[in-house]
N, C-alpha and C positions, 0 to 999 in steps of 0.2 A: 504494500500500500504506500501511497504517497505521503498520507499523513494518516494518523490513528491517535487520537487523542479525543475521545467520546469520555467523560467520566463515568457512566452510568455503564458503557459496553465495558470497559476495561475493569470496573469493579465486579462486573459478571462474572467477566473472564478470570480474573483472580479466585472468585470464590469455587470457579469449576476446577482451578486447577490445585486447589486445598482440596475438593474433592477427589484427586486422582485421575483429572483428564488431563489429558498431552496438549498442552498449547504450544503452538509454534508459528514464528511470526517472522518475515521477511518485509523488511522496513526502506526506506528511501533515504542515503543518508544525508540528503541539505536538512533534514527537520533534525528536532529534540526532541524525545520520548519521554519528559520528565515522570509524566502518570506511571507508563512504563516501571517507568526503573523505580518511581516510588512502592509500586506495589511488588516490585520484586519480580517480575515479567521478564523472561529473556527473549531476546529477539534478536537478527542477522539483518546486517546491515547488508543492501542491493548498495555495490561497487561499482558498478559497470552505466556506463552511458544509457541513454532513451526514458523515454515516459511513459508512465506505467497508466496504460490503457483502463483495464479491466479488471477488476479487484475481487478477491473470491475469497469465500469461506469454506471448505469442507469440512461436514461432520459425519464423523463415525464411516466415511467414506459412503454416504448414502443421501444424504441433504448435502445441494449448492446452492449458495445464493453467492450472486455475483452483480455485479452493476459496473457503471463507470464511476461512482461518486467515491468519497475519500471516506474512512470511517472516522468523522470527525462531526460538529454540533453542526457545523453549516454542509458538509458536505450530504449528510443525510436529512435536512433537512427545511435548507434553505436551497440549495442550487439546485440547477435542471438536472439531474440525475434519474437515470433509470435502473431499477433493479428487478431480475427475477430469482425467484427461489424455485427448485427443481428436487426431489426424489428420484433415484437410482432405482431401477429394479432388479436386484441382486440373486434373484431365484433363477435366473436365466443360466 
């Protein structure tokens, strides 16, 4: 993601991973993470050149939601952003 700094997603995120989920986060490195690294969140900073289009979550390798918007207060909820969420069907 370009930028992630949501309080409310990132205190989620934390309490999921007290609960024993695997977060993992691939970050942009012109930003600051401070929520991040306050709540103790590790994450890999993108080195390499270009701009990060399309922004994705996978869980449990079965739900995607993806969009173009930044997971941040304006980018989910102020700018022109589109997102869908999708289901796998893994029986296949």
């Amino acid at each position: 993601a370009y930028s992630f700094n949501h309080p409310e997603i990132i205190k989620e995120l934390a309490d999921a991973r007290d609960r024993g989920i695997r977060i993992r986060f691939l970050l942009d490195k012109e930003h600051k993470y401070e929520l991040l690294d306050k709540e103790k969140l590790n994450y890999r900073i993108w080195n390499t050149s270009g701009l990060h289009h399309i922004k994705a979550i996978l869980v449990d390798s079965k739900i995607l939601f993806f969009g173009t918007g930044n997971f941040s207060l304006s980018g989910l909820t102020e700018d022109w952003n589109g997102y869908i969420e999708t289901e796998f069907n893994t029986d296949r």
